[in-house]
N, C-alpha and C positions, 0 to 999 in steps of 0.2 A: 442480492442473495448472498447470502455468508458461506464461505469456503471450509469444506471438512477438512482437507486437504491439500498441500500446496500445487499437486497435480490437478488441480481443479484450476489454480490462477489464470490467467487470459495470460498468453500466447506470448505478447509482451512484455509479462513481466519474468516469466518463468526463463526465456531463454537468454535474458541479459542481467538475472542475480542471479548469485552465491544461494547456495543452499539456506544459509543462515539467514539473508537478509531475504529471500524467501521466508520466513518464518516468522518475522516480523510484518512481514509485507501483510501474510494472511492475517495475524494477531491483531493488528491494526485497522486493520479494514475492517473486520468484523464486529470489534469494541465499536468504531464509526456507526456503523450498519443497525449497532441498540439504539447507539445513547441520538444518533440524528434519524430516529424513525420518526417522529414528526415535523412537519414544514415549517413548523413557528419555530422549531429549535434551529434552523439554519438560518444562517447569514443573511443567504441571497436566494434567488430562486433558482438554484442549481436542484438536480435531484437528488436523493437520497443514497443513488449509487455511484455518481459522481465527486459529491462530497467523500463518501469515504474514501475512491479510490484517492484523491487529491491526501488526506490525513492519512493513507497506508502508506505515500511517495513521502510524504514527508516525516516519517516515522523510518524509515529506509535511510533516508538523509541526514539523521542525526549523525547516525553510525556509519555509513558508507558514502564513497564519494567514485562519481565517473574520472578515470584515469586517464593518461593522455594518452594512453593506448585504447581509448573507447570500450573499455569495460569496467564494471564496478568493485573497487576495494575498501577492506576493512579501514577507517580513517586512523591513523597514527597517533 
């Protein structure tokens, strides 16, 4: 299910990112969420909401990094 709003993210993601990387989070998962709506477009036999959450984490990752203080910042 695609996200209108970052207030919608799972629980997870919303209280350990930045606003910003909230917005990529949701951007990314939902781009995932078109283009891997069919099963023959995936890799493996993951699901379709699995997949994306894994390409929204790693669209976060570009840009952000966990710090040694266990929270996420803007990468340098």
């Amino acid at each position: 299910m695609p996200y209108n709003h970052t207030t919608e993210l799972p629980e997870g993601v919303k209280h350990v990112l930045p606003g910003h990387a909230q917005d990529i989070y949701k951007e990314a998962f939902n781009s995932a969420w078109d283009e891997y709506e069919n099963a023959k477009d995936r890799r493996s036999s993951e699901s379709r909401e699995e997949v994306a959450h894994k390409v929204a984490w790693s669209a976060v990752k570009k840009s952000y990094e966990k710090g040694s203080d266990d929270t996420w910042h803007l990468k340098k």
